[in-house]
MARBA-610808 format. One record per residue (C-alpha): residue number from 0; z, y, x. Coordinates in nm, 3 decimals. Layout:
% MARBA-610808
k NUM z Z y Y x X .
...
This chain:
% MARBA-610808
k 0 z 0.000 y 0.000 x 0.000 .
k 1 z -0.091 y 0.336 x 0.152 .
k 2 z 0.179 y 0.597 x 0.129 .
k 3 z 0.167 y 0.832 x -0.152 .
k 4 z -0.124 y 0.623 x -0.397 .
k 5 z -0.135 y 0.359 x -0.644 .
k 6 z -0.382 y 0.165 x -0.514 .
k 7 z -0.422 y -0.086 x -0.200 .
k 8 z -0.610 y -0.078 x 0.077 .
k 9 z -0.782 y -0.357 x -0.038 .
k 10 z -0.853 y -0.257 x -0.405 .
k 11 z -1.002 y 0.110 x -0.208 .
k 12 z -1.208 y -0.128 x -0.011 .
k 13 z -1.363 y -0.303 x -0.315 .
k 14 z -1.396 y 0.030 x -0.516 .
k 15 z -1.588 y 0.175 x -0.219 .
k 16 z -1.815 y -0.102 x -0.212 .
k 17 z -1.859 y -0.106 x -0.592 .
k 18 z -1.985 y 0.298 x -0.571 .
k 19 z -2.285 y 0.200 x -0.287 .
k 20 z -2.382 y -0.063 x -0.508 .
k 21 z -2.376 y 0.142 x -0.856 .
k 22 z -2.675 y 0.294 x -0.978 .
k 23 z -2.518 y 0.613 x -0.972 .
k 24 z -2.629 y 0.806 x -0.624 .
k 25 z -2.245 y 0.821 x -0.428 .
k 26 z -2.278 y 1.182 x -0.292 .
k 27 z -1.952 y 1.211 x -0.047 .
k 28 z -1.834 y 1.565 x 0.122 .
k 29 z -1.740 y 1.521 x 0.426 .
k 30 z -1.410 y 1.647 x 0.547 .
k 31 z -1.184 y 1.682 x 0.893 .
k 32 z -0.815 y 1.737 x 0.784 .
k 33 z -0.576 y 1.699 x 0.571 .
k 34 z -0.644 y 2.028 x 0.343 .
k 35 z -1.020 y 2.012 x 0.348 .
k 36 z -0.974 y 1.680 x 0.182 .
k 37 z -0.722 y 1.780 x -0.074 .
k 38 z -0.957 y 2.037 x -0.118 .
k 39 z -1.257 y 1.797 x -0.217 .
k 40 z -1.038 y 1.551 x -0.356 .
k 41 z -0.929 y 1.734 x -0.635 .
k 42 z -1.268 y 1.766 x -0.770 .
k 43 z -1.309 y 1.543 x -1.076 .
k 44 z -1.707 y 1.434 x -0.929 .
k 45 z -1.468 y 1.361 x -0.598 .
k 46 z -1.509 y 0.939 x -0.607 .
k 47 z -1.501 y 0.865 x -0.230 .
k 48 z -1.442 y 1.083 x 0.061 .
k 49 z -1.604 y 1.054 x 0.399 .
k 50 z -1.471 y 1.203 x 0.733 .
k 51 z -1.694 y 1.387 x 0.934 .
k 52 z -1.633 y 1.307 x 1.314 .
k 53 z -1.799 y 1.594 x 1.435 .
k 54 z -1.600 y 1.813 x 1.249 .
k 55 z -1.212 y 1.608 x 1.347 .
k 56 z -1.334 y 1.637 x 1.731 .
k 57 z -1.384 y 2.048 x 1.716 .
k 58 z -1.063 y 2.051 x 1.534 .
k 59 z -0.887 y 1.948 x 1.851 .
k 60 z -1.086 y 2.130 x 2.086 .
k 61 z -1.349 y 1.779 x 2.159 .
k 62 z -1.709 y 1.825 x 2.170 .
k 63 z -1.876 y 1.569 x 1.911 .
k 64 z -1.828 y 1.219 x 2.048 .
k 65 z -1.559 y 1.316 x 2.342 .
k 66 z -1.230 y 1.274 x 2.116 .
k 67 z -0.963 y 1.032 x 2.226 .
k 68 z -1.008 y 0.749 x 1.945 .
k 69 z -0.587 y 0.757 x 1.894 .
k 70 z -0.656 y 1.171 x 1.795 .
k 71 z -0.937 y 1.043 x 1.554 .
k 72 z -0.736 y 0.765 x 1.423 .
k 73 z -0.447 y 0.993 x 1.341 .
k 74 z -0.687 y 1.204 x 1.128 .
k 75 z -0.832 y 0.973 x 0.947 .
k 76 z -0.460 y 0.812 x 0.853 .
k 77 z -0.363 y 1.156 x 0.750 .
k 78 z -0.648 y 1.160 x 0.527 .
k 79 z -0.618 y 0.885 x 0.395 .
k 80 z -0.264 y 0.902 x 0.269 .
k 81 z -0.309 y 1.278 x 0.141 .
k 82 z -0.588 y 1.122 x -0.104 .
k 83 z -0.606 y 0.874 x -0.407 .
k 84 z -1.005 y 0.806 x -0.334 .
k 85 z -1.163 y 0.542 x -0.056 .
k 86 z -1.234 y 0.683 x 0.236 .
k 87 z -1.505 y 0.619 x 0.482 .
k 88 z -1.460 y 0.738 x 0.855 .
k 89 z -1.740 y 0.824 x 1.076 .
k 90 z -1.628 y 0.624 x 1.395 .
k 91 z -1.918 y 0.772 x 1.638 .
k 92 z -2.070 y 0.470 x 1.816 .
k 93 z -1.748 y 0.243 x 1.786 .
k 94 z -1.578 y 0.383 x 2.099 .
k 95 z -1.680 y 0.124 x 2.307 .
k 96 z -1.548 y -0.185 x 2.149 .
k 97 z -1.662 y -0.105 x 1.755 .
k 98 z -1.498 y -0.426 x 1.587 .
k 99 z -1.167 y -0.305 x 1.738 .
k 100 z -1.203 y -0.010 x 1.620 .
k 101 z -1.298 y -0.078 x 1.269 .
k 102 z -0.986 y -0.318 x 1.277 .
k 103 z -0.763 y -0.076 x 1.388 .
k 104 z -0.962 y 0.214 x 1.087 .
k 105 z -0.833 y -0.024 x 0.816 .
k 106 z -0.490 y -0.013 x 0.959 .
k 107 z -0.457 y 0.338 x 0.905 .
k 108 z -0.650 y 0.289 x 0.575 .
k 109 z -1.014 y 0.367 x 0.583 .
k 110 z -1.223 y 0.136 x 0.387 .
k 111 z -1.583 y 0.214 x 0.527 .
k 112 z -1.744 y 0.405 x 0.825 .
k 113 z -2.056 y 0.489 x 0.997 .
k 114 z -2.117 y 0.317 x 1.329 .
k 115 z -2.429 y 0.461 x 1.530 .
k 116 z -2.662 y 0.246 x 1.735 .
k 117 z -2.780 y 0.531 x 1.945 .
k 118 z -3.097 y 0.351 x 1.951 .
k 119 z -2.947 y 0.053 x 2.192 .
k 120 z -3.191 y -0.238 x 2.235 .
k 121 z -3.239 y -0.396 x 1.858 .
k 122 z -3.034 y -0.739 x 1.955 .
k 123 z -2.702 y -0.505 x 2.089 .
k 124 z -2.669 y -0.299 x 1.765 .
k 125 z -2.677 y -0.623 x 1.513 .
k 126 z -2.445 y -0.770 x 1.749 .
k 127 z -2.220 y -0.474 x 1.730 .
k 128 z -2.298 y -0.489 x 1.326 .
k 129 z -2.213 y -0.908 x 1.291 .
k 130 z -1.906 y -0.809 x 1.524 .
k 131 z -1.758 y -0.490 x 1.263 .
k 132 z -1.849 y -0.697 x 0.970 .
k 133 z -1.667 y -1.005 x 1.123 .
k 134 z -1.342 y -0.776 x 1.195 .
k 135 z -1.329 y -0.625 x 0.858 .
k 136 z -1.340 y -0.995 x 0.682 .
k 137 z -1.099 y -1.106 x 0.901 .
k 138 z -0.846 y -0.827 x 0.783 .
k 139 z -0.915 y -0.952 x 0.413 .
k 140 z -1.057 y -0.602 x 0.364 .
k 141 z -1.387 y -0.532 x 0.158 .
k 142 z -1.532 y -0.317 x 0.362 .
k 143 z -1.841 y -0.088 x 0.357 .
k 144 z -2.004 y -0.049 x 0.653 .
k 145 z -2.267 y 0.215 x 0.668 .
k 146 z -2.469 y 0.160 x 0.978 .
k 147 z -2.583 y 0.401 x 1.142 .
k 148 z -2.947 y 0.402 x 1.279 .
k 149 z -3.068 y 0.708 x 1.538 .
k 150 z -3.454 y 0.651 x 1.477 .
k 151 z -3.513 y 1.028 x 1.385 .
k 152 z -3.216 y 1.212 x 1.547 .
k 153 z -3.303 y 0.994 x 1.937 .
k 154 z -3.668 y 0.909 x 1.835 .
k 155 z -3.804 y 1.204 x 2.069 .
k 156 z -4.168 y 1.330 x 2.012 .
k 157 z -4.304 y 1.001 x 1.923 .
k 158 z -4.525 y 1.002 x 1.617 .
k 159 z -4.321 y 1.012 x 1.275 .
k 160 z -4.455 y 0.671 x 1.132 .
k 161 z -4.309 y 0.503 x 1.471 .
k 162 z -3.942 y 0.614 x 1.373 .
k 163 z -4.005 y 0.515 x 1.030 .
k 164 z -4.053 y 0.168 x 1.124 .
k 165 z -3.836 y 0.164 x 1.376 .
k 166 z -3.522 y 0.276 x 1.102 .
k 167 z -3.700 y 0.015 x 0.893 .
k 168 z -3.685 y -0.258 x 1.131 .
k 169 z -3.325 y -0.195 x 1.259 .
k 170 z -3.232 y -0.126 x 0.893 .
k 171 z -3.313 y -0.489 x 0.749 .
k 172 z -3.193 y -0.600 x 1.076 .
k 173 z -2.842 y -0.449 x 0.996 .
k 174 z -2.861 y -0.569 x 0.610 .
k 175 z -2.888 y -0.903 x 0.750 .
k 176 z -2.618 y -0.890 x 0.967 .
k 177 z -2.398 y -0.808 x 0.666 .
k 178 z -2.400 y -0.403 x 0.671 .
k 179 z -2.346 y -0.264 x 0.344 .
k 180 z -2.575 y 0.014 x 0.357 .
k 181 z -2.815 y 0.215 x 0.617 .
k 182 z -2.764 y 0.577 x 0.723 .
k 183 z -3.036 y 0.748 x 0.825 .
k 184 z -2.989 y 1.071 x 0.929 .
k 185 z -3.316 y 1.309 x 0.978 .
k 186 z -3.433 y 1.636 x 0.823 .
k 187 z -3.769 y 1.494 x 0.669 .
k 188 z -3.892 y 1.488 x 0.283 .
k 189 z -3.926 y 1.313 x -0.009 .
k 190 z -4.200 y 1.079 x 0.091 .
k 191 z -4.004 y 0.938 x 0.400 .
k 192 z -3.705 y 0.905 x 0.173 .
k 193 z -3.987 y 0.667 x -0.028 .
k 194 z -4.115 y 0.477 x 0.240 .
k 195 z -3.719 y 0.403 x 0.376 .
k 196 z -3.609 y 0.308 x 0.036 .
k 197 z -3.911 y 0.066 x -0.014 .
k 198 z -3.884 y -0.074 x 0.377 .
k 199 z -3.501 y -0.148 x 0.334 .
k 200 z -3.409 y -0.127 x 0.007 .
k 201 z -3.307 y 0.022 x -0.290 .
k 202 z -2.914 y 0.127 x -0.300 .
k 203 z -2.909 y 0.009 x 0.090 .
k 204 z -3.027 y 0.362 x 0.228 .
k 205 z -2.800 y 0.676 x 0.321 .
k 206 z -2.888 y 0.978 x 0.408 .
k 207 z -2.727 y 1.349 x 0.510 .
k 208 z -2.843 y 1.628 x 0.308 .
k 209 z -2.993 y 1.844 x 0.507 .
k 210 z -3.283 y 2.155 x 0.392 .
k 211 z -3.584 y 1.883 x 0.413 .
k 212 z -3.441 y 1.634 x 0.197 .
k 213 z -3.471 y 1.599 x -0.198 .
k 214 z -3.182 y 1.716 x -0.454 .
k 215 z -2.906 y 1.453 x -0.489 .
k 216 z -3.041 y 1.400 x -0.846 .
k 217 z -3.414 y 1.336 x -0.702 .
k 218 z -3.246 y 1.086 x -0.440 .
k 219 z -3.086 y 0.844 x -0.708 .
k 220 z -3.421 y 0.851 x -0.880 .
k 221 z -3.566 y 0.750 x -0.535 .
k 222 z -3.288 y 0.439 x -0.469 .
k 223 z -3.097 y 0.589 x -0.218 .
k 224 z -2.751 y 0.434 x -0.206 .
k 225 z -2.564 y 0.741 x -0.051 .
k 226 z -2.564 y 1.096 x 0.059 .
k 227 z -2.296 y 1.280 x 0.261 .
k 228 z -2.328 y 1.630 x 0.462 .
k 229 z -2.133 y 1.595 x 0.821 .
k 230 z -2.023 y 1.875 x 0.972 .
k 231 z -2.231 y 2.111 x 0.785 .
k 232 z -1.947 y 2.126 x 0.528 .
k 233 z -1.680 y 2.269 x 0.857 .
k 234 z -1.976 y 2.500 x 0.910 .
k 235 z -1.985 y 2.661 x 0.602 .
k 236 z -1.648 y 2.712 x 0.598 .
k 237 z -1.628 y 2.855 x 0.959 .
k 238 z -1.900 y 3.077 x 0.893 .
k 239 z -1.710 y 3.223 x 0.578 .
k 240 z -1.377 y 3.304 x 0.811 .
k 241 z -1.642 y 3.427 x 1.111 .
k 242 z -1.775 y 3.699 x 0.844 .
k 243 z -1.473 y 3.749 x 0.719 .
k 244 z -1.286 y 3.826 x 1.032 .
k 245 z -1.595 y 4.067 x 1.129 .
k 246 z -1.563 y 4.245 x 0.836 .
k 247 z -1.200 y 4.310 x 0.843 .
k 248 z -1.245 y 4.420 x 1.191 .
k 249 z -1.522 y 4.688 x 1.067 .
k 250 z -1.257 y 4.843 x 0.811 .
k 251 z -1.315 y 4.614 x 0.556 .
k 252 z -1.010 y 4.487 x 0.376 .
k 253 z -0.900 y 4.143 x 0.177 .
k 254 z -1.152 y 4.020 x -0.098 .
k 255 z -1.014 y 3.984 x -0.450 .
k 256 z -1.000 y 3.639 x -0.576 .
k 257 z -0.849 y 3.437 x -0.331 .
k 258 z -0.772 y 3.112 x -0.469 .
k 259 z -0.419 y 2.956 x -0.269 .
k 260 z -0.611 y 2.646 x -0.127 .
k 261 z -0.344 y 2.573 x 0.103 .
């Protein structure tokens, strides 16, 4: 029982897995503390959460990737027992030994996460897939792994239809291999959102929402499983407290209408 909820690890687990396989699109806000996810949380649309590493790791001063796992792990716990919703963390690339990691995630109570394969040789990343989906059976924890393929983001300047087959290839790779889902991150449009869907799945693709991509409502007409935003959502609220502070500093004064988030 995590501290604070009604509900079990394991009954977060299956609910999270239940949402990526509804026919409803699961669109997740990412958050990095404790008050950004109260914040979402308290949304009635709020039905998961998902942590955005990215986001925890400039908290404490990390640049994306470099934070000490036991920092990240801390967050996400925090998280976790602030909230009544699954949550999925982003766990980078696994932090060098990904099926510990995972294991030690559901101790603190996530239920899901993104692992990336950085585009390592096909064979390595379903290894490190079979390995994460092996650890999270053997803590009698349904678990929703969302693996993370880099075909777009590492893909270089080689032609598009070579990273879509690539994400393709790895994605039914990692279905295979027991991953719950496929995120595919990548500012392109509605027709590679198509081809992705059709290549690995329906309800087995994720995506991040970024200007390129189709409205959430256009996604769940397309199949996709998942969207969520990454550190995007830390951005917009940095960039509110950046103009902020420079207007204060030019004379300006308070706003009306502050609402007591915190």
């Amino acid at each position: 029982m995590t501290e604070g909820t009604s509900t079990t690890v394991a009954e977060r687990g299956a609910e999270l897995r239940r949402l990526h396989d509804a026919p409803e699109l699961l669109q997740v806000v990412n958050v990095w503390d404790v008050v950004s996810a109260k914040v979402v949380a308290a949304h009635p649309e709020t039905r998961a959460l998902a942590t955005a590493g990215h986001s925890i790791a400039a908290s404490f001063g990390y640049a994306d990737g470099e934070i000490p796992l036991h920092l990240m792990l801390d967050m996400i716990g925090r998280i976790v027992a602030a909230v009544d919703v699954p949550v999925s963390a982003d766990l980078d690339d696994g932090h060098g030994d990904a099926a510990e990691t995972v294991r030690r995630a559901i101790g603190v109570g996530a239920v899901g996460a993104n692992i990336e394969d950085r585009l390592r040789p096909l064979d390595e990343s379903v290894a490190v897939v079979r390995a994460v989906v092996a650890a999270a059976e053997a803590e009698g924890v349904p678990f929703a792994l969302n693996a993370r393929t880099d075909a777009f983001l590492r893909g270089g300047d080689r032609p598009l239809a070579d990273s879509i087959d690539d994400a393709i290839a790895r994605g039914r790779a990692f279905i295979d291999a027991g991953a719950t889902c496929v995120f595919v991150p990548g500012n392109f449009g509605e027709d590679v959102v198509a081809a992705l869907v059709d290549g690995i799945g329906e309800r087995r693709v994720s995506v991040i929402g970024l200007p390129a991509l189709p409205a959430p409502g256009r996604l769940e007409e397309l199949g996709v499983a998942r969207v969520s935003y990454g550190p995007t959502t830390q951005r917009v609220a940095l960039g509110a407290l950046d103009d902020l502070a420079a207007s204060l500093y030019a004379g300006g004064v308070l706003p009306r209408g502050i609402r007591p988030l915190n």
